[in-house]
Biotite code that builds the C-alpha atoms (Angstrom):
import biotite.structure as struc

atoms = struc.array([
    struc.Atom([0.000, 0.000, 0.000], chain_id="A", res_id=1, res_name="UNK", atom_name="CA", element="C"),
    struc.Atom([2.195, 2.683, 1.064], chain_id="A", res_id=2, res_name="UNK", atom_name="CA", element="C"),
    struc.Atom([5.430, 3.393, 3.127], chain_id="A", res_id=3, res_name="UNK", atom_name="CA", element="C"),
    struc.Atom([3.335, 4.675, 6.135], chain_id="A", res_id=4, res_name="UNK", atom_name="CA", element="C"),
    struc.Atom([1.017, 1.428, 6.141], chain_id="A", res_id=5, res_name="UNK", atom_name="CA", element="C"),
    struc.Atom([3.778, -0.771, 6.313], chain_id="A", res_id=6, res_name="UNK", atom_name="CA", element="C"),
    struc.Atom([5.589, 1.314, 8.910], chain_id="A", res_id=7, res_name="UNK", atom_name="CA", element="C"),
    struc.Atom([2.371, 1.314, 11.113], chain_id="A", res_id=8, res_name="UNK", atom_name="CA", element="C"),
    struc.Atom([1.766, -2.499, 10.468], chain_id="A", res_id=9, res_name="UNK", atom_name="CA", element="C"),
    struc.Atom([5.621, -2.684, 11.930], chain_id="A", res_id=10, res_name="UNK", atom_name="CA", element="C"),
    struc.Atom([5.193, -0.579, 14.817], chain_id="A", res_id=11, res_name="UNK", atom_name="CA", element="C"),
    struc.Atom([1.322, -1.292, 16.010], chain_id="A", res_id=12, res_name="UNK", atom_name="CA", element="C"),
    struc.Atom([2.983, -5.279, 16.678], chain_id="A", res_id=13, res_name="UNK", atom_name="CA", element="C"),
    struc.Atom([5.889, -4.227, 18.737], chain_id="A", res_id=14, res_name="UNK", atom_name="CA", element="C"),
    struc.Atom([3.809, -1.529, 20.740], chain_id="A", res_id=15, res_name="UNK", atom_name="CA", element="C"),
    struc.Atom([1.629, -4.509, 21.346], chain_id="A", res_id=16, res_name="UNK", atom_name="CA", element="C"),
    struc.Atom([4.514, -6.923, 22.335], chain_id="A", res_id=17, res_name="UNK", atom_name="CA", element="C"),
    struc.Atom([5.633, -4.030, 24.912], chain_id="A", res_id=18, res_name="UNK", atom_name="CA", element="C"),
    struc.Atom([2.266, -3.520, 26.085], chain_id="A", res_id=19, res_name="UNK", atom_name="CA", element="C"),
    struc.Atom([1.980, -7.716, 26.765], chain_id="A", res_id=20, res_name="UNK", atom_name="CA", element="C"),
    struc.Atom([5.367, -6.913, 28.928], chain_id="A", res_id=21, res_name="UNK", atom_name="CA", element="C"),
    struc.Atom([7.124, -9.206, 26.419], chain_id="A", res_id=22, res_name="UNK", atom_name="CA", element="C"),
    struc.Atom([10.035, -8.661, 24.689], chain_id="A", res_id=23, res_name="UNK", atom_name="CA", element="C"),
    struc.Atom([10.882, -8.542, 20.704], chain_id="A", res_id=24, res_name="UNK", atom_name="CA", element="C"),
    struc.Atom([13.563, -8.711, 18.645], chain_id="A", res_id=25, res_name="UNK", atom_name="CA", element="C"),
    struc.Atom([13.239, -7.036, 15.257], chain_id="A", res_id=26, res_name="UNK", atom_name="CA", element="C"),
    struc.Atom([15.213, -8.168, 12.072], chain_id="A", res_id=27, res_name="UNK", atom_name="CA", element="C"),
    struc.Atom([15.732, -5.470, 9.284], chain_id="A", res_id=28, res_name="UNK", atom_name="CA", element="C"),
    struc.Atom([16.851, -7.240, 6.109], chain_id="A", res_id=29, res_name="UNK", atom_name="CA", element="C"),
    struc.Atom([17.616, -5.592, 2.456], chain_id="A", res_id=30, res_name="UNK", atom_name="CA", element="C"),
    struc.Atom([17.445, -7.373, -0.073], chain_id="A", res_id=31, res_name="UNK", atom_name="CA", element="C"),
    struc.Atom([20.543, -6.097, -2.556], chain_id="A", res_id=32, res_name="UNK", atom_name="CA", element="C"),
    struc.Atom([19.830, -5.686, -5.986], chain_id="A", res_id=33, res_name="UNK", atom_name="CA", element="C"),
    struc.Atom([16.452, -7.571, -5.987], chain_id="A", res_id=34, res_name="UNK", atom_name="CA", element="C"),
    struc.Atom([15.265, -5.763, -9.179], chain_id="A", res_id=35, res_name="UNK", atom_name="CA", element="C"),
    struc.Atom([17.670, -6.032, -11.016], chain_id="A", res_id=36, res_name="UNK", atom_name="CA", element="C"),
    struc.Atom([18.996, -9.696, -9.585], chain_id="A", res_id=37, res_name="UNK", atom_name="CA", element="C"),
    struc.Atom([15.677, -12.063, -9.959], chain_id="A", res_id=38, res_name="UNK", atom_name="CA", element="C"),
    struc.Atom([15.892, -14.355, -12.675], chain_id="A", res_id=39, res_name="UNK", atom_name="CA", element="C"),
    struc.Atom([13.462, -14.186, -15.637], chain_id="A", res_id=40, res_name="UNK", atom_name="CA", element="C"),
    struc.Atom([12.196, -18.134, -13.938], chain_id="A", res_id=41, res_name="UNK", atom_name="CA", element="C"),
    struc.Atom([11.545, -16.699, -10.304], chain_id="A", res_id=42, res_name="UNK", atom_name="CA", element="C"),
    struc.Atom([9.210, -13.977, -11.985], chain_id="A", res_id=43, res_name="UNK", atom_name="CA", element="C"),
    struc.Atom([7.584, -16.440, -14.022], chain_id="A", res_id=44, res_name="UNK", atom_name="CA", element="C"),
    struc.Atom([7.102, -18.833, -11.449], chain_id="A", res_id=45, res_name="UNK", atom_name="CA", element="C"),
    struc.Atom([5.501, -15.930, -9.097], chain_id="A", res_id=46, res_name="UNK", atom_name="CA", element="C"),
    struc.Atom([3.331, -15.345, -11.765], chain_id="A", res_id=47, res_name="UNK", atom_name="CA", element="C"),
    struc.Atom([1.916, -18.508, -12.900], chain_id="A", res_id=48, res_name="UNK", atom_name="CA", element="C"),
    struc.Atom([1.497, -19.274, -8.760], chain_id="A", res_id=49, res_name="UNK", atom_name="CA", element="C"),
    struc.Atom([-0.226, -16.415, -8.325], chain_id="A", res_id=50, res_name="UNK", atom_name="CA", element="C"),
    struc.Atom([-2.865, -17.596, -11.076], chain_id="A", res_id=51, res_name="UNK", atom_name="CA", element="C"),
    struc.Atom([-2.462, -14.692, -14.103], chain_id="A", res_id=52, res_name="UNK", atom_name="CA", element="C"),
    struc.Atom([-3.462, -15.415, -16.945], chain_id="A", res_id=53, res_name="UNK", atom_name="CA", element="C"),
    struc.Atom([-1.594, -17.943, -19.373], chain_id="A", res_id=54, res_name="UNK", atom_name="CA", element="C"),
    struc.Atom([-1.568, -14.987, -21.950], chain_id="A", res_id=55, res_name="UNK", atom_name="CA", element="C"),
    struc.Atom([-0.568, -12.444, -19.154], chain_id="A", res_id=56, res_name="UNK", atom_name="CA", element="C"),
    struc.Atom([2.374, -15.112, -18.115], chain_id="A", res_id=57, res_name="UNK", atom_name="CA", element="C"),
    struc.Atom([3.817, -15.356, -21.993], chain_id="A", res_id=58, res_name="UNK", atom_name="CA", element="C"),
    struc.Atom([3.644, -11.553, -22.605], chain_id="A", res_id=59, res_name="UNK", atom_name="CA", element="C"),
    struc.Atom([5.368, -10.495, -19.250], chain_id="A", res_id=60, res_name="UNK", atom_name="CA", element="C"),
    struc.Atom([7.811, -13.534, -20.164], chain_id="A", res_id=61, res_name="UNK", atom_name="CA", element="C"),
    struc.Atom([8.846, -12.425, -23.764], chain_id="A", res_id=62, res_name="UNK", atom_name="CA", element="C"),
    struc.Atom([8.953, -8.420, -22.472], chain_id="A", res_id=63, res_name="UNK", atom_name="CA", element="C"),
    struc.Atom([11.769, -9.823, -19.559], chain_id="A", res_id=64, res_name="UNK", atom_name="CA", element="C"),
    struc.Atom([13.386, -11.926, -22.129], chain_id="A", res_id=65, res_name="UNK", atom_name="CA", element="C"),
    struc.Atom([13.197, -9.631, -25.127], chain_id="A", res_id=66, res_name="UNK", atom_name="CA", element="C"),
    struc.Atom([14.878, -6.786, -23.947], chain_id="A", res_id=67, res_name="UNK", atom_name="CA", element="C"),
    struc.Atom([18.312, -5.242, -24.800], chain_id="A", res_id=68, res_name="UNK", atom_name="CA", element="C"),
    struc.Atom([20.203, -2.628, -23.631], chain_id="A", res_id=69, res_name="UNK", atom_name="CA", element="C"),
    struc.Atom([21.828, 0.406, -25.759], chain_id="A", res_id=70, res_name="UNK", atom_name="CA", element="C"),
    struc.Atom([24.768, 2.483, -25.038], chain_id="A", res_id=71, res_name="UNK", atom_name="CA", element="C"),
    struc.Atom([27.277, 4.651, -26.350], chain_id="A", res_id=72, res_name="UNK", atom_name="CA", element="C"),
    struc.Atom([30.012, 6.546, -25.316], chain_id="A", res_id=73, res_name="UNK", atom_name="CA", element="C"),
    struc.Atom([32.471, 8.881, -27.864], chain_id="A", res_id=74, res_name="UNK", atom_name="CA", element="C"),
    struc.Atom([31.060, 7.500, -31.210], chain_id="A", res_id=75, res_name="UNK", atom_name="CA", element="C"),
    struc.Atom([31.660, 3.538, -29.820], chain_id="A", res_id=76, res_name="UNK", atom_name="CA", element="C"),
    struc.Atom([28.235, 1.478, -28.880], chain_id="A", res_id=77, res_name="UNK", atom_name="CA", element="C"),
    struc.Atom([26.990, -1.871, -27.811], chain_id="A", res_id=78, res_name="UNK", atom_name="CA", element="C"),
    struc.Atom([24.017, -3.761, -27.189], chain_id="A", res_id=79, res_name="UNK", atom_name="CA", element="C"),
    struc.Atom([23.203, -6.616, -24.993], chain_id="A", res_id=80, res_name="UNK", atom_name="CA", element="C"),
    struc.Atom([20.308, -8.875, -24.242], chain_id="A", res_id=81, res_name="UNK", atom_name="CA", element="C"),
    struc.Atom([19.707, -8.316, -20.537], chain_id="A", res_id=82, res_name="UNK", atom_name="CA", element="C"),
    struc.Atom([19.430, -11.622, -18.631], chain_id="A", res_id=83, res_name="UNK", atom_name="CA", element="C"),
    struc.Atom([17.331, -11.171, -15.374], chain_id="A", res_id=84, res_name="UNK", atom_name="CA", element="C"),
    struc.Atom([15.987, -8.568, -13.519], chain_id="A", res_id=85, res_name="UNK", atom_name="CA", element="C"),
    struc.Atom([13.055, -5.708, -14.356], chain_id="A", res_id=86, res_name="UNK", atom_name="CA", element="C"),
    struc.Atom([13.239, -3.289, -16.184], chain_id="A", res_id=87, res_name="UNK", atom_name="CA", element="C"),
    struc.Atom([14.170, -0.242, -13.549], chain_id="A", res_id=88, res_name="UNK", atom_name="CA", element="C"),
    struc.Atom([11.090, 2.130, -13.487], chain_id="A", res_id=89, res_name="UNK", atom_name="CA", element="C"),
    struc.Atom([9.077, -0.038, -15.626], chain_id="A", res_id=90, res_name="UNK", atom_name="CA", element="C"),
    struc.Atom([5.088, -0.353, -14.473], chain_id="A", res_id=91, res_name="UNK", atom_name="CA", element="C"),
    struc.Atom([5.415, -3.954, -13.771], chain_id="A", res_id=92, res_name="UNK", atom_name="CA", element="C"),
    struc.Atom([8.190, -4.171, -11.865], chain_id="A", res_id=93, res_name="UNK", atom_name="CA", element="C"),
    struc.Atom([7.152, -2.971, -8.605], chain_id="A", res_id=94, res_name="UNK", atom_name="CA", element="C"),
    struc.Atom([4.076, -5.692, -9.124], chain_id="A", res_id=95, res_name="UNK", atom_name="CA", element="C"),
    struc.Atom([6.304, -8.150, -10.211], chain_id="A", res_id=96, res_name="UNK", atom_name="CA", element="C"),
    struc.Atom([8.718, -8.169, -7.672], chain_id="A", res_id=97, res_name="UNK", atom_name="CA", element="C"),
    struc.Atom([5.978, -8.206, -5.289], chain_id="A", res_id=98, res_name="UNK", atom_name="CA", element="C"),
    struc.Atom([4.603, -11.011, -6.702], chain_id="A", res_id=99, res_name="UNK", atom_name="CA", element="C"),
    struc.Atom([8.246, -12.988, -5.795], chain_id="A", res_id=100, res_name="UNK", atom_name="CA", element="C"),
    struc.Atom([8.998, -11.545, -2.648], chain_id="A", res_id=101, res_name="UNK", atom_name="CA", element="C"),
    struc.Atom([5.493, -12.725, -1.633], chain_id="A", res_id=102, res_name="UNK", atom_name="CA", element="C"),
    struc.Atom([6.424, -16.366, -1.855], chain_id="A", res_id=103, res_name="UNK", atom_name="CA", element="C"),
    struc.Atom([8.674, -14.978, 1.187], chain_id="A", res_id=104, res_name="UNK", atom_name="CA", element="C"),
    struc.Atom([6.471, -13.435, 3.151], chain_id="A", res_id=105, res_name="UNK", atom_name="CA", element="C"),
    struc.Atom([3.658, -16.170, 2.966], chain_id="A", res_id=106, res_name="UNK", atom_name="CA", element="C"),
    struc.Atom([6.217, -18.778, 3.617], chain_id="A", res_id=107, res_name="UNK", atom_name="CA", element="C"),
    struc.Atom([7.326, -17.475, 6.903], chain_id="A", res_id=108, res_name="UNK", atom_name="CA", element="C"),
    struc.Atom([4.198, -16.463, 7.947], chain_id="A", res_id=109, res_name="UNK", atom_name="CA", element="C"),
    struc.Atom([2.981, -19.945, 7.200], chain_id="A", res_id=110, res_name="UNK", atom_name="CA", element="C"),
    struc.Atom([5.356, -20.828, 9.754], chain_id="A", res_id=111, res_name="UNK", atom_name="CA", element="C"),
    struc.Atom([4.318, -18.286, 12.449], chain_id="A", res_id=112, res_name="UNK", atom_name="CA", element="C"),
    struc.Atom([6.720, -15.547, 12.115], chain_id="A", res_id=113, res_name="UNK", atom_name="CA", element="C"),
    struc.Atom([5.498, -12.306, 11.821], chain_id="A", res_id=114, res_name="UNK", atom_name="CA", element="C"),
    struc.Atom([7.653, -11.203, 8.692], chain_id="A", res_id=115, res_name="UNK", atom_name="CA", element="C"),
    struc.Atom([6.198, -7.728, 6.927], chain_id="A", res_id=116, res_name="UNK", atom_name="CA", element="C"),
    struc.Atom([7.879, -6.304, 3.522], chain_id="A", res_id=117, res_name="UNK", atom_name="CA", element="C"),
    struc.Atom([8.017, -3.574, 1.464], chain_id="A", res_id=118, res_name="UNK", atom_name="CA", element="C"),
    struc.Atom([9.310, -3.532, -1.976], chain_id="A", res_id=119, res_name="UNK", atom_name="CA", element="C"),
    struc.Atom([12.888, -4.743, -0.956], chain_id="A", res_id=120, res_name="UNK", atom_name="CA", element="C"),
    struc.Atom([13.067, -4.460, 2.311], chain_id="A", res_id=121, res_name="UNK", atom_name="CA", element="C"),
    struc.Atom([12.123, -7.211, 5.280], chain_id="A", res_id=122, res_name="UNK", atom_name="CA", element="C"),
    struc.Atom([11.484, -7.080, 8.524], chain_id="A", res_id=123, res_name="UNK", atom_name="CA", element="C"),
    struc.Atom([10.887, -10.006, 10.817], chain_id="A", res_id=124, res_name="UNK", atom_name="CA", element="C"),
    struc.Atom([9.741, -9.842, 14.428], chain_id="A", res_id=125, res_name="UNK", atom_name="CA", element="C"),
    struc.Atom([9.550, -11.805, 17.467], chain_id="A", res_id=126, res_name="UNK", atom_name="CA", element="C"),
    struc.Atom([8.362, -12.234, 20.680], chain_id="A", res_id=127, res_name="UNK", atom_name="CA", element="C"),
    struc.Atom([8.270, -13.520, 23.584], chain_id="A", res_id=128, res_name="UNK", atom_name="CA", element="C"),
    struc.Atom([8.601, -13.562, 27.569], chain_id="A", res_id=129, res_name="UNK", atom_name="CA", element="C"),
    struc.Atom([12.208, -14.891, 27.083], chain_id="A", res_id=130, res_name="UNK", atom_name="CA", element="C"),
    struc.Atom([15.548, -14.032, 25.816], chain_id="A", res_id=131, res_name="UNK", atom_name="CA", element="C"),
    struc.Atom([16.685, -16.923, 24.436], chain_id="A", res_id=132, res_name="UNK", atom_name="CA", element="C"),
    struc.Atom([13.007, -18.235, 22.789], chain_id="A", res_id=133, res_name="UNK", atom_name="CA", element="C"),
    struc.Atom([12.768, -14.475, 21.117], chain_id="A", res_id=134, res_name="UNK", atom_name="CA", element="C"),
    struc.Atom([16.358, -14.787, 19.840], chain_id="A", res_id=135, res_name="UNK", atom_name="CA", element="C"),
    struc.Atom([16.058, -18.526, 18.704], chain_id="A", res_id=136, res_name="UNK", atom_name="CA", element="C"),
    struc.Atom([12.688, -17.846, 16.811], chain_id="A", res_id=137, res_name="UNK", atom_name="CA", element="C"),
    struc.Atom([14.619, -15.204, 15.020], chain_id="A", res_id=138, res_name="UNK", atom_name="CA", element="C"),
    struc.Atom([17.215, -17.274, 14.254], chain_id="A", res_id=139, res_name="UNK", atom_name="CA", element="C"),
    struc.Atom([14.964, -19.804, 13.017], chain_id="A", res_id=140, res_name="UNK", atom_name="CA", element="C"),
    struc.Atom([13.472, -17.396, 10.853], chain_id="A", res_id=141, res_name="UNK", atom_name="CA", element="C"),
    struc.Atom([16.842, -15.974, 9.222], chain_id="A", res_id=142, res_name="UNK", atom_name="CA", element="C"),
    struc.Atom([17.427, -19.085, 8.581], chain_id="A", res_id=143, res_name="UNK", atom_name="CA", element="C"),
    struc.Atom([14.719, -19.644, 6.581], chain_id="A", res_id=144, res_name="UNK", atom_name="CA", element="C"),
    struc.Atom([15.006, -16.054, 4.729], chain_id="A", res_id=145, res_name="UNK", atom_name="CA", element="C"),
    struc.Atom([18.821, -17.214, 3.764], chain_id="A", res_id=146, res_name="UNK", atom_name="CA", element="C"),
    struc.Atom([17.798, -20.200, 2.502], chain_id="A", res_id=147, res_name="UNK", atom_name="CA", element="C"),
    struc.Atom([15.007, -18.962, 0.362], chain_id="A", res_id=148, res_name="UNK", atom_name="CA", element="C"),
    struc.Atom([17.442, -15.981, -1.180], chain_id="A", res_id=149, res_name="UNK", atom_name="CA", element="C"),
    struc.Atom([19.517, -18.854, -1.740], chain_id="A", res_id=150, res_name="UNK", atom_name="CA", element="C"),
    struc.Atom([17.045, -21.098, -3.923], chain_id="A", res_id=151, res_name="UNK", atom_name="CA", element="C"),
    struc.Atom([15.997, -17.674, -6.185], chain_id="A", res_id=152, res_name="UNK", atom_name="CA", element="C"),
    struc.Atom([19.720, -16.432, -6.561], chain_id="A", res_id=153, res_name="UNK", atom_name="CA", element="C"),
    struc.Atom([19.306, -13.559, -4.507], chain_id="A", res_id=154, res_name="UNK", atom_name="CA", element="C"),
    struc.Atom([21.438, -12.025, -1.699], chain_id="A", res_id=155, res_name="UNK", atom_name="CA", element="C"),
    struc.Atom([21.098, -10.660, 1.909], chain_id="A", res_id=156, res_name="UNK", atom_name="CA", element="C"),
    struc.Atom([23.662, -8.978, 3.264], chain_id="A", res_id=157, res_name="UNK", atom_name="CA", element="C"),
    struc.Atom([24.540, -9.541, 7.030], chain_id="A", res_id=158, res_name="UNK", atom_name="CA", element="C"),
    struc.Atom([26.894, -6.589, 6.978], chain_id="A", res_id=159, res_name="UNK", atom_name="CA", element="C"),
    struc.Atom([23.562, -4.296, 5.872], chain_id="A", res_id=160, res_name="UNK", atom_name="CA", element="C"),
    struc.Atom([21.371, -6.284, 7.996], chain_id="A", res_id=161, res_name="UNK", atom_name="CA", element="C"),
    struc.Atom([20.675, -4.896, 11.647], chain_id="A", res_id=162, res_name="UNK", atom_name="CA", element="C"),
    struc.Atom([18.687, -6.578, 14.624], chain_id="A", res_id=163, res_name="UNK", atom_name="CA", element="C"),
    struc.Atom([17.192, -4.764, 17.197], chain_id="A", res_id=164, res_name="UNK", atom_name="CA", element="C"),
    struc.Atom([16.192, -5.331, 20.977], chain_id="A", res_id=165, res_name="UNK", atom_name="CA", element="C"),
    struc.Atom([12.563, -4.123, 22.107], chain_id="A", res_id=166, res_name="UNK", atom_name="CA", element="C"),
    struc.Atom([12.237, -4.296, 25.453], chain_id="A", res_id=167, res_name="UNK", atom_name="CA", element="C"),
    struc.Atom([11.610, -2.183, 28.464], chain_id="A", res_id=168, res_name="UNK", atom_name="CA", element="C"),
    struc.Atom([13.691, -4.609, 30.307], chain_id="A", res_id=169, res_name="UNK", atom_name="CA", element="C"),
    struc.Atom([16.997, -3.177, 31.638], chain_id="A", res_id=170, res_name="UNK", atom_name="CA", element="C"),
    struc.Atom([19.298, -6.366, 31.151], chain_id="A", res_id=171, res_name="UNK", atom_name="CA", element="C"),
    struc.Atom([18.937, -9.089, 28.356], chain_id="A", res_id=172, res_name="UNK", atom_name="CA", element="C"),
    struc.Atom([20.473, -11.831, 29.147], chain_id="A", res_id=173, res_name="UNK", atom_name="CA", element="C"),
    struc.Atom([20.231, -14.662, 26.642], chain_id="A", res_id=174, res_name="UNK", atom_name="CA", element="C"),
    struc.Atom([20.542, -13.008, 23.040], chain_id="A", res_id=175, res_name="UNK", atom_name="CA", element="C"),
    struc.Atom([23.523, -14.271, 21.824], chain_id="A", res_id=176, res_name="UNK", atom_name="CA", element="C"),
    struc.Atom([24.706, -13.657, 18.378], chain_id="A", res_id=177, res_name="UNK", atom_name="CA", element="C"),
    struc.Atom([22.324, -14.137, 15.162], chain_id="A", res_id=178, res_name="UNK", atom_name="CA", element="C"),
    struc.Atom([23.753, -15.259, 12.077], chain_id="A", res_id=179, res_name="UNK", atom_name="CA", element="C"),
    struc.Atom([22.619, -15.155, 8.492], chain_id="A", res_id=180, res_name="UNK", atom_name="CA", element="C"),
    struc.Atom([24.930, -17.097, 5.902], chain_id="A", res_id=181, res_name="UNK", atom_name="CA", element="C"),
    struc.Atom([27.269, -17.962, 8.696], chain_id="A", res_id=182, res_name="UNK", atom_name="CA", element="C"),
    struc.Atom([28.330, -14.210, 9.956], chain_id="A", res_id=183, res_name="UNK", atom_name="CA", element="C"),
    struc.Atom([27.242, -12.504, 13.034], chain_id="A", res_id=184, res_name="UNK", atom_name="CA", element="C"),
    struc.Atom([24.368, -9.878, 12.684], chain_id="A", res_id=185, res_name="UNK", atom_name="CA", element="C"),
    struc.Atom([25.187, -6.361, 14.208], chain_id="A", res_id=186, res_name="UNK", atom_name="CA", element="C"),
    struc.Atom([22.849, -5.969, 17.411], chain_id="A", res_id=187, res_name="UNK", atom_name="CA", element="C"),
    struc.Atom([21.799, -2.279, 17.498], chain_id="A", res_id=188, res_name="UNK", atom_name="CA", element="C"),
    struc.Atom([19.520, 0.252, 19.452], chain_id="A", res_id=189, res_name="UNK", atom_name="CA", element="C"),
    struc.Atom([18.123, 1.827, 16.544], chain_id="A", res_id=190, res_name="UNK", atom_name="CA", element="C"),
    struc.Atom([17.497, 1.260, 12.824], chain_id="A", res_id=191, res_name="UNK", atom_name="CA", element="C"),
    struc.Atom([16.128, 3.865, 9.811], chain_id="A", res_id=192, res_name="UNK", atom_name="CA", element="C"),
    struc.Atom([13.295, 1.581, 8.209], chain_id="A", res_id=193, res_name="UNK", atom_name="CA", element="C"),
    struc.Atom([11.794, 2.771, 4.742], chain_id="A", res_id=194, res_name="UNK", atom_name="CA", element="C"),
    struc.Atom([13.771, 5.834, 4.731], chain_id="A", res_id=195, res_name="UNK", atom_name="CA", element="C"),
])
């Protein structure tokens, strides 16, 4: 819908886990280059999921695959036939990269996390009474987000990637160190979300 909707869905659950006296542990992902880095298959696959139309499928299929870039510089110039991504400020490719990051979004909250997104950036949340459940749900979600980037080719960063505490707690004893694709996630007390 819009930046503020997303932002309010984000906030309205951890005022709520605060209210509940429990604690939460937000995970801020961004997913790096996801326009331009989805294969021409993920899309596809989103799309044919998500129940378009078989004529809707082939037509957004031969505009990915058709299209070739032009440049020149000083009287030299060269084409190339792009190979994955959307086109950057096209009118399908907010939709269609929604339509693939939804896979995400359902899958984990299949599973019970509470994982919200917007365009290319994730955020998953839990909760809990205790340290170490709150930090191993979160874990067990990462894990989950890596391996899905994983299957579609795409990457998450753990050096962009920031967790933060919610709590009105004084001492948290119990959060060890996250990891997404093996590295320790940077614990912080604040994080700019959606600009």
């Amino acid at each position: 819908m819009s930046t503020e909707t997303a932002l309010f869905q984000v906030v309205k659950r951890l005022e709520k886990c605060l209210e509940h006296k429990e604690m939460a542990l937000g995970a801020f992902l961004v997913i790096e280059g996801a326009f331009d880095n989805t294969s021409f298959k993920t899309i596809i696959t989103a799309t044919t999921e998500r129940g378009l139309e078989e004529t809707c499928c082939r037509w957004i299929e031969f505009m990915l695959r058709g299209r070739l870039v032009h440049t020149s510089l000083m009287g030299s110039s060269i084409t190339a036939k792009v190979m994955r991504g959307c086109p950057q400020g096209g009118v399908l490719s907010l939709f269609l990269w929604n339509l693939v990051v939804d896979r995400l979004l359902t899958v984990t909250n299949d599973l019970g996390f509470s994982t919200f997104g917007y365009a290319d950036d994730i955020v998953i949340i839990a909760q809990g009474k205790f340290a170490h459940t709150v930090r191993e749900i979160t874990q067990s979600a990462l894990n989950v987000v890596a391996k899905w980037a994983v299957k579609e080719g795409l990457n998450i960063s753990p050096n962009k990637t920031a967790v933060v505490p919610f709590t009105n707690r004084r001492n948290i004893e119990g959060l060890g160190p996250l990891k997404l694709h093996g590295k320790d996630l940077k614990m912080v007390d604040e994080v700019k979300y959606l600009g």
